[in-house]
N, C-alpha and C positions, 0 to 999 in steps of 0.2 A: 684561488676562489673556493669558498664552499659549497659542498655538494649537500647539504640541507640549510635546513630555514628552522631557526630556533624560533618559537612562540608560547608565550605565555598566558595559559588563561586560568579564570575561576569559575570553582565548582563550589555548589550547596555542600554542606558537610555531610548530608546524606548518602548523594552521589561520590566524594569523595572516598568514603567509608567502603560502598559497594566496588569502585575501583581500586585500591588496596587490593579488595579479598579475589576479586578477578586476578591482580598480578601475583600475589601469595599463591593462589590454587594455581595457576599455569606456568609460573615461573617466567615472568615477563620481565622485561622494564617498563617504567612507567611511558616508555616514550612508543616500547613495543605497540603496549596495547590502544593507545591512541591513535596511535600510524594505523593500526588493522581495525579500531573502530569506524574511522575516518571514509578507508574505503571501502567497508561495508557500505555505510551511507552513502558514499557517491555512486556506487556499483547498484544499489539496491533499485528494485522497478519502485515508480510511485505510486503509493496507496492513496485513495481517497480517506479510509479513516486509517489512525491510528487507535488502536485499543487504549493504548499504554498514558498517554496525553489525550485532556479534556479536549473537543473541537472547540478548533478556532471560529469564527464569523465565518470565516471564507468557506471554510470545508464545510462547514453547516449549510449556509447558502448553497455549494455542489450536491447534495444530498440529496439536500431538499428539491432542487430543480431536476433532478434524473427521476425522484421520485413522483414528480408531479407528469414527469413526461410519461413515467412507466402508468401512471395512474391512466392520463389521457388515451395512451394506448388502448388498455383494459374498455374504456368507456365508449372508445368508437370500433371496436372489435379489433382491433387490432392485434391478434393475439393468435396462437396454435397450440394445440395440444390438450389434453395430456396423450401423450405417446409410449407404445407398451415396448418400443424400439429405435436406435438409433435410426436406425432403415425405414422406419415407418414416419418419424420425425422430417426425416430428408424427404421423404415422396410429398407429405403433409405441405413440405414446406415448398415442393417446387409444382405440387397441382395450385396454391394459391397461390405463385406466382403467374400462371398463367390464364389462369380464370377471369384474374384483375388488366390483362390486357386486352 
Protein backbone atom coordinates (compact mmCIF):
# COMPACT_ATOMS: atom_id res chain seq x y z
CA UNK A 1 0.00 0.00 0.00
CA UNK A 2 1.00 3.56 -0.54
CA UNK A 3 2.20 5.86 1.88
CA UNK A 4 1.16 8.98 -0.28
CA UNK A 5 -1.65 10.29 -2.38
CA UNK A 6 -0.60 11.48 -5.81
CA UNK A 7 -2.79 14.62 -7.01
CA UNK A 8 -2.97 16.61 -9.70
CA UNK A 9 -3.77 20.15 -9.94
CA UNK A 10 -3.71 23.46 -12.09
CA UNK A 11 -2.17 26.65 -11.78
CA UNK A 12 -2.46 30.14 -13.57
CA UNK A 13 0.87 30.44 -15.45
CA UNK A 14 1.60 33.40 -13.20
CA UNK A 15 1.56 31.35 -10.19
CA UNK A 16 3.20 28.59 -11.81
CA UNK A 17 6.18 30.86 -12.83
CA UNK A 18 6.54 32.13 -9.10
CA UNK A 19 6.62 28.32 -7.95
CA UNK A 20 9.42 27.34 -10.30
CA UNK A 21 11.58 30.38 -8.83
CA UNK A 22 10.54 29.33 -5.17
CA UNK A 23 11.80 25.64 -6.00
CA UNK A 24 15.09 27.06 -8.10
CA UNK A 25 15.99 29.59 -5.04
CA UNK A 26 15.37 26.66 -2.25
CA UNK A 27 16.15 23.73 -4.07
CA UNK A 28 13.04 21.84 -3.56
CA UNK A 29 10.86 19.32 -5.55
CA UNK A 30 8.11 20.40 -6.84
CA UNK A 31 6.12 18.13 -4.57
CA UNK A 32 8.60 19.54 -1.62
CA UNK A 33 7.21 22.72 -1.88
CA UNK A 34 3.52 22.09 -2.11
CA UNK A 35 3.52 19.38 0.75
CA UNK A 36 5.01 22.55 3.07
CA UNK A 37 2.73 25.14 1.41
CA UNK A 38 -0.19 22.99 2.04
CA UNK A 39 0.66 22.81 5.78
CA UNK A 40 1.33 26.23 6.15
CA UNK A 41 -2.23 26.76 5.23
CA UNK A 42 -3.70 24.22 7.38
CA UNK A 43 -1.54 25.14 10.48
CA UNK A 44 -2.01 28.90 9.81
CA UNK A 45 -4.64 30.78 12.44
CA UNK A 46 -7.70 32.36 10.36
CA UNK A 47 -7.58 35.70 9.22
CA UNK A 48 -10.65 37.78 8.74
CA UNK A 49 -8.76 39.61 5.82
CA UNK A 50 -6.49 38.47 3.52
CA UNK A 51 -4.26 41.34 2.00
CA UNK A 52 -2.88 39.41 -0.82
CA UNK A 53 -6.82 38.32 -2.51
CA UNK A 54 -9.62 40.77 -3.30
CA UNK A 55 -12.55 40.05 -0.34
CA UNK A 56 -14.88 37.84 -0.80
CA UNK A 57 -18.90 38.73 0.04
CA UNK A 58 -18.43 36.75 3.01
CA UNK A 59 -15.45 38.42 4.52
CA UNK A 60 -16.93 41.78 3.48
CA UNK A 61 -20.08 41.04 5.25
CA UNK A 62 -17.66 39.83 8.71
CA UNK A 63 -16.03 43.34 8.47
CA UNK A 64 -18.49 45.04 8.00
CA UNK A 65 -20.67 43.52 10.94
CA UNK A 66 -17.64 43.77 13.71
CA UNK A 67 -17.41 47.09 12.33
CA UNK A 68 -20.80 48.16 12.89
CA UNK A 69 -20.74 46.51 16.28
CA UNK A 70 -17.51 48.42 17.20
CA UNK A 71 -19.30 51.60 15.95
CA UNK A 72 -22.55 50.78 18.24
CA UNK A 73 -20.10 50.50 21.02
CA UNK A 74 -18.50 53.84 20.38
CA UNK A 75 -22.30 55.30 20.37
CA UNK A 76 -23.64 53.90 23.51
CA UNK A 77 -20.36 54.57 25.43
CA UNK A 78 -19.20 51.73 25.58
CA UNK A 79 -15.70 52.17 25.30
CA UNK A 80 -12.21 52.91 27.81
CA UNK A 81 -9.41 54.71 27.53
CA UNK A 82 -7.08 56.21 26.26
CA UNK A 83 -4.67 54.78 28.85
CA UNK A 84 -1.07 56.21 29.67
CA UNK A 85 -0.44 52.36 30.99
CA UNK A 86 -0.98 48.80 30.83
CA UNK A 87 -1.87 48.98 34.81
CA UNK A 88 -3.97 52.00 34.38
CA UNK A 89 -5.98 50.16 31.38
CA UNK A 90 -6.59 47.16 33.75
CA UNK A 91 -7.75 49.32 36.99
CA UNK A 92 -9.89 51.60 34.19
CA UNK A 93 -11.22 48.51 33.08
CA UNK A 94 -12.10 46.66 36.38
CA UNK A 95 -13.56 50.25 38.22
CA UNK A 96 -16.09 49.93 35.22
CA UNK A 97 -16.74 46.85 35.82
CA UNK A 98 -17.94 47.35 39.10
CA UNK A 99 -19.64 50.68 38.91
CA UNK A 100 -22.15 48.86 36.18
CA UNK A 101 -23.26 46.50 38.93
Amino acid sequence: MRKTHTATISLPPQLAKRAQQVIEREGMTRSELFRQALRSYLEAPKRIVDFEDPLSSDKKRAIDKRLAQGMEDIEQGRVHGPFNSVGAMLKGLHEGKSSKK
